[in-house]
N, C-alpha and C positions, 0 to 999 in steps of 0.2 A: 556757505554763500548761496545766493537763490538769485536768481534775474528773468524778473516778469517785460513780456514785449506784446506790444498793443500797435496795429497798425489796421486801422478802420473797426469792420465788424471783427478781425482775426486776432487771435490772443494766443501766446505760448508761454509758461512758465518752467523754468529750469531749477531744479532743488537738490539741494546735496554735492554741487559739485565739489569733485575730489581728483585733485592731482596723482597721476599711478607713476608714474613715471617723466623724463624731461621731454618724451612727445605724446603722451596717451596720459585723456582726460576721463572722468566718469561722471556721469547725473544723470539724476531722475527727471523726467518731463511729468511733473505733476499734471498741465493741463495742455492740452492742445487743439483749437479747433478751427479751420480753417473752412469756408462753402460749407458744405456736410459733412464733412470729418471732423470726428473727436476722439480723440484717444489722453489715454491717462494712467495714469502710475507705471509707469516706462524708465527703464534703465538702459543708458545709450551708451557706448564708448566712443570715443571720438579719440584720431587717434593725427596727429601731423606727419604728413609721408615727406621721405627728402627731397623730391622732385615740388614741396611747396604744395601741395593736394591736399586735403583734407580726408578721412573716410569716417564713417559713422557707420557703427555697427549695433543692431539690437536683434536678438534670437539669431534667424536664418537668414534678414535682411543685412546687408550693406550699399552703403552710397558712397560714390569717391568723388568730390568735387572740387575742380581746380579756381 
């Protein structure tokens, strides 16, 4: 499955996604650019915490958002 999102000039596409387990997701961020950011060919984990939070993790980075 893939899902492309377009909101003005900003664009993100998601590829690959893969179910790991019943709270943790996996995909690739084929394209992403936002202002002057661009980033691409990215593997993310995204993962649902019990407290309802989300976190995204890629390399060293992580985000937790509720």
């Amino acid at each position: 499955m893939s899902v492309n999102i377009e909101k003005g000039n900003n664009e993100i596409e998601f590829e690959n996604i893969i179910k790991k387990s019943n709270n943790v997701y996996q995909f690739d961020v084929d394209d992403f650019e936002m202002d002057d950011v661009s980033i691409s060919d990215i593997t993310i984990t995204l993962t649902y915490n019990d407290d309802s939070s989300r976190t995204y993790t890629y390399s060293e980075y992580q985000i937790t958002k509720k």
